[in-house]
N, C-alpha and C positions, 0 to 999 in steps of 0.2 A: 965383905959385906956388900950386897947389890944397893944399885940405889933405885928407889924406884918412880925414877924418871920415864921410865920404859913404860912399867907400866898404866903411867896416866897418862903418856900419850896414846897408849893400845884407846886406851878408855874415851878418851877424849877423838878420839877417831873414830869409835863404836857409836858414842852419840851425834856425833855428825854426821855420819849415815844414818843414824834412823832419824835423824829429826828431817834430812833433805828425803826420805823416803815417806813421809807421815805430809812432807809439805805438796803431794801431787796431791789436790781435791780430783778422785776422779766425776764424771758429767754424769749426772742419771738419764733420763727418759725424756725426751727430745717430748715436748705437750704442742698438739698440731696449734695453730694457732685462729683463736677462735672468732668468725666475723658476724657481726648481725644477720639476722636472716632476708634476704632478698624477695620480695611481694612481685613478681609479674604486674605490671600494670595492663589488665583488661582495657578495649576499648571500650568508650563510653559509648551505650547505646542509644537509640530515641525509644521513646517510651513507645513497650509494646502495647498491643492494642487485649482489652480484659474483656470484650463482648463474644458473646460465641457464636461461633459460623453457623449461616441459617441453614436452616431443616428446606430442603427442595425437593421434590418427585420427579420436576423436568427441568433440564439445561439445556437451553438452544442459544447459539449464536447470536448477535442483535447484530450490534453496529463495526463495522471495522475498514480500515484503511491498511494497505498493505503493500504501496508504492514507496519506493522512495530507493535513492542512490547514493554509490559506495563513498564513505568515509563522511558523509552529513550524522552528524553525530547533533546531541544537545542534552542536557542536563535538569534538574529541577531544581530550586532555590528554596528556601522558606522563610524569602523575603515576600510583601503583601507585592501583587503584582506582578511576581516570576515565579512563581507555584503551582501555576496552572493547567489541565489540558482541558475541554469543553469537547463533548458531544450530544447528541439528540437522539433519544431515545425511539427505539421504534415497537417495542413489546410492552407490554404491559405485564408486571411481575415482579420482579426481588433480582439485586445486582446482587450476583455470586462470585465471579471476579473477574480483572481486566489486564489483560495480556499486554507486554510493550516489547516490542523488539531492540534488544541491544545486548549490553556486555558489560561486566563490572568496571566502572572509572579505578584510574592508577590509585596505589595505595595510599592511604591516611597520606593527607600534606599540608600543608596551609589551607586548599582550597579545598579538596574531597573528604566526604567525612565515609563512614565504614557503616551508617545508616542512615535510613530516611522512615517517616512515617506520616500519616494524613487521616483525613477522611472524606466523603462526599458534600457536595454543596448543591442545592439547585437553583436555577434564576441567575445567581450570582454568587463570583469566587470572594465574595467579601462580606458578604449579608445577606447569602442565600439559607435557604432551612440549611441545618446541618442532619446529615445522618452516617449511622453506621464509623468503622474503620479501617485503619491497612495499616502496616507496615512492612519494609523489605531494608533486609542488610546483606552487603559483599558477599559474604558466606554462602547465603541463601541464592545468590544470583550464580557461584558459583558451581552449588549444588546441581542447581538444576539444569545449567548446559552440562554438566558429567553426565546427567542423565538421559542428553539427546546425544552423547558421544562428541560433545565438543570441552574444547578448553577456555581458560577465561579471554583470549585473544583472541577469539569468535565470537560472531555474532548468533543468538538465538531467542528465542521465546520467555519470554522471565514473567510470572505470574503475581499478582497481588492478590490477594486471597481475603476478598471481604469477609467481615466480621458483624456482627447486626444485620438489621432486617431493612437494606437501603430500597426502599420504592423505589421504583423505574415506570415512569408514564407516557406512553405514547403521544411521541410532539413533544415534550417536555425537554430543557436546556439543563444539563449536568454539569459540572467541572469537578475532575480529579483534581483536588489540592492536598500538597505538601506542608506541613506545619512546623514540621523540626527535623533537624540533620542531628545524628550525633557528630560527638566531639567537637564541639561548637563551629563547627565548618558552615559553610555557604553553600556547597553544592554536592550532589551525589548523581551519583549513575551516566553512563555515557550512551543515549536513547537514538533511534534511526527516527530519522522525521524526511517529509516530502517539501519541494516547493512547488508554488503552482498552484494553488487555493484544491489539492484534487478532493478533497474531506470539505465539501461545502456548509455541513450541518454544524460544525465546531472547528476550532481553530486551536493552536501552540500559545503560551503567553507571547511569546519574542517577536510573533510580526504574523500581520492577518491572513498572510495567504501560505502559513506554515502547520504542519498537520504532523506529529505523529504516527509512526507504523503501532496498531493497537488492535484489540479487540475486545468486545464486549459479552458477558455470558449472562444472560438473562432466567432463571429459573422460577416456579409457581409452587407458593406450598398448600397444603391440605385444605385450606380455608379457601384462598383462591382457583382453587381444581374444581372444589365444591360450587362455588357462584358462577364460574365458567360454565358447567354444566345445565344448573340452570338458567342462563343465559343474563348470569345479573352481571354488571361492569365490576369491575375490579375496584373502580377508584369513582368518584363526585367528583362529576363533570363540571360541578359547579364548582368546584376546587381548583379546578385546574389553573394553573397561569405557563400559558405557549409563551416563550419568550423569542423574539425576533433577534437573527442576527446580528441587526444592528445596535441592538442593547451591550453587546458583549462589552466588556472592556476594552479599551483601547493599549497595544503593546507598548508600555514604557522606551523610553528614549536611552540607546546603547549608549554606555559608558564611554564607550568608540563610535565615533562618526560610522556609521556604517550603514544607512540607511541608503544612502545612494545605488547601492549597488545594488536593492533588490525594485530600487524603480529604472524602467528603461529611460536611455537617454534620449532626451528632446527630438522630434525629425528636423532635419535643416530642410533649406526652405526649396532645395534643387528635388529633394525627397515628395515634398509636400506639391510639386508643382508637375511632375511626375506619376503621383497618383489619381490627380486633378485630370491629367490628359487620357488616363485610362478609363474613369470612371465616366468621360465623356464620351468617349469611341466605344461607341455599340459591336461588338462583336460578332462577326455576320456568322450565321452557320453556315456548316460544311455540306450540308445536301440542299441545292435550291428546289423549288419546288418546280415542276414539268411545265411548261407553259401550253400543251397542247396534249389533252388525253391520246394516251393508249389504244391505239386502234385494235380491238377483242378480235382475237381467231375467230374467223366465221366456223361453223362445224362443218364437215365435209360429209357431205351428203351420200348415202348407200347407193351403191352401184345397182344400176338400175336390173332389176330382176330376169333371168334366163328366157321367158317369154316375152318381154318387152322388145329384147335384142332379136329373137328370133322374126317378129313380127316386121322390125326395121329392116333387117336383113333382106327377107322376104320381097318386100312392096318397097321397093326405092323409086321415090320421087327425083325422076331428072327434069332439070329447070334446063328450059333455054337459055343462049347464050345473053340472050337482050333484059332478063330477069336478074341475071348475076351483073353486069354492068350495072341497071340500077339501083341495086342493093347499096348503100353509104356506106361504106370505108370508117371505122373509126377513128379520132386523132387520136395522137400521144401526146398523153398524160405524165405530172408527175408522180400521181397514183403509182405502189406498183401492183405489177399483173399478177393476180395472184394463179397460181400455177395449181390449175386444176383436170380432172381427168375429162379427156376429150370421148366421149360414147361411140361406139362405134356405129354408124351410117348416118351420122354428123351432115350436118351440111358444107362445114370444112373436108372431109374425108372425102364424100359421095363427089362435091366438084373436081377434085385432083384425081381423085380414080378414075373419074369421064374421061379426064383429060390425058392420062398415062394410057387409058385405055383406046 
């Protein structure tokens, strides 16, 4: 008789294989794993301007300054006081827009922001009329040197493109003002300006005798073409307020000592004692004047005519010898002789002929 030990342990081996084959869970489908959606944060802009660009028939050039040298750079603020540029109008008409020479400031940082915007002011950048508006962002600065075939680390032409209907009156005192930068920065744009007061009509906020590379474009719409025509003024004279440069505001006082450097230093007194000696000493001219006129070329008289000489030739007068002794002798003169033709049958001649003869 078998026993069967055998087989319960077949058995018992059969389910310990399938229970260690039943115990692999295999893995299904790996799920990617899923993360919020990520937003781009846009720069924050300054507020664009909602007025629409004036209607014009003419654009002529006004006012502009166009000096100024390499790496003077400066910027606009839209603090009260650093916001400024001022010029003087010389057309009468509608501002269509105004040109700055520079180049986009380095990207969003602490200090630069990725826009600026403004509007016009006249009289005054604080409590003057306001009119019209502008604004310009990096982008847009960028754009448009692509369009003169430069890159943003060049310098070119950058446009503000008014918006509303900004009067311009001949004589009359403007200032471009800045009101707000985005991304709450302090400054934008890196602008070409002059020193050296060479823009007499208006001045930089940062210091009186600093001017912006700029231009202004002055245009006339239908209304004003019409009164031109008939020779009506544009604007009431009795409106008008001409504001004197010396109204302007005065440049706030830099963060940094730096005023020194755009006034010249003191003359010492070795200087000052030296221009003293010059402005004394008359300087003589170079040509003195003649102390005795020009004694005039006499004219030299026509030789005496083909019959005159024949006639002398002819009839010669001989003097005796006691005639010619009498005759005076002239002295010598510092006069000189003037060196004239002697005729012939002369009484110089006729004597030395007697005499040879």
């Amino acid at each position: 008789m078998t026993s069967p030990f055998p087989n319960r342990l077949f058995f018992l081996s059969w389910l310990f294989l399938l229970a260690f084959s039943c115990s692999d869970d295999k893995s299904g489908p790996e799920e990617a794993a899923s993360l919020p959606p990520t937003v781009e944060k846009k720069p924050e802009l300054a507020a664009l301007p909602t007025k629409p660009l004036p209607v014009v028939y003419i654009e002529e050039l006004d006012q502009y300054q166009e000096y100024f040298k390499e790496q003077h750079e400066t910027s606009f603020s839209h603090v009260s006081k650093k916001n400024w540029s001022s010029y003087t109008a010389g057309k009468d008409g509608i501002l269509t827009k105004v040109l700055l020479f520079g180049k986009p400031n380095y990207m969003i940082s602490e200090h630069y922001g990725s826009s600026m915007s403004g509007f016009i002011r006249a009289d005054n950048p604080d409590s003057g009329p306001k009119y019209g508006e502008w604004s310009l962002t990096r982008d847009d600065i960028i754009n448009q040197l692509a369009v003169q075939g430069l890159t943003e680390t060049n310098q070119g032409w950058i446009t503000l493109q008014m918006r509303g209907e900004i009067p311009q009156q001949k004589g009359k005192l403007y200032f471009i003002v800045c009101d707000q930068i985005g991304n709450k920065r302090s400054w934008f744009g890196a602008f070409a300006f002059a020193e050296g007061n060479t823009y007499k009509k208006g001045r930089f906020w940062l210091h009186p005798e600093h001017d912006l590379v700029f231009r202004t474009y002055v245009g006339k719409t239908a209304d004003q073409l019409e009164k031109e025509q008939k020779g009506e003024p544009l604007f009431d004279s009795g409106s008008a307020t001409l504001v004197p440069t010396n109204d302007v505001p005065e440049a706030p006082k830099p963060m940094i000592e730096l005023s020194k450097n755009f006034q010249p230093a003191p003359p010492s007194l070795l200087q000052e004692k030296i221009s003293e000696q010059k402005t004394s000493i008359k300087e003589e001219t170079l040509y003195q004047p003649a102390t005795q006129a020009p004694e005039q070329e006499q004219p030299i008289t026509d030789a005496p005519s083909g019959e005159n000489v024949d006639q002398s030739i002819e009839e010669p007068n001989i003097l005796d010898s006691s005639e010619i002794e009498s005759e005076p002798i002239p002295a010598e003169t510092s006069e000189p002789v003037e060196n004239k033709e002697v005729p012939k049958g002369s009484l110089f001649e006729r004597f030395f002929k007697n005499k040879t003869e």
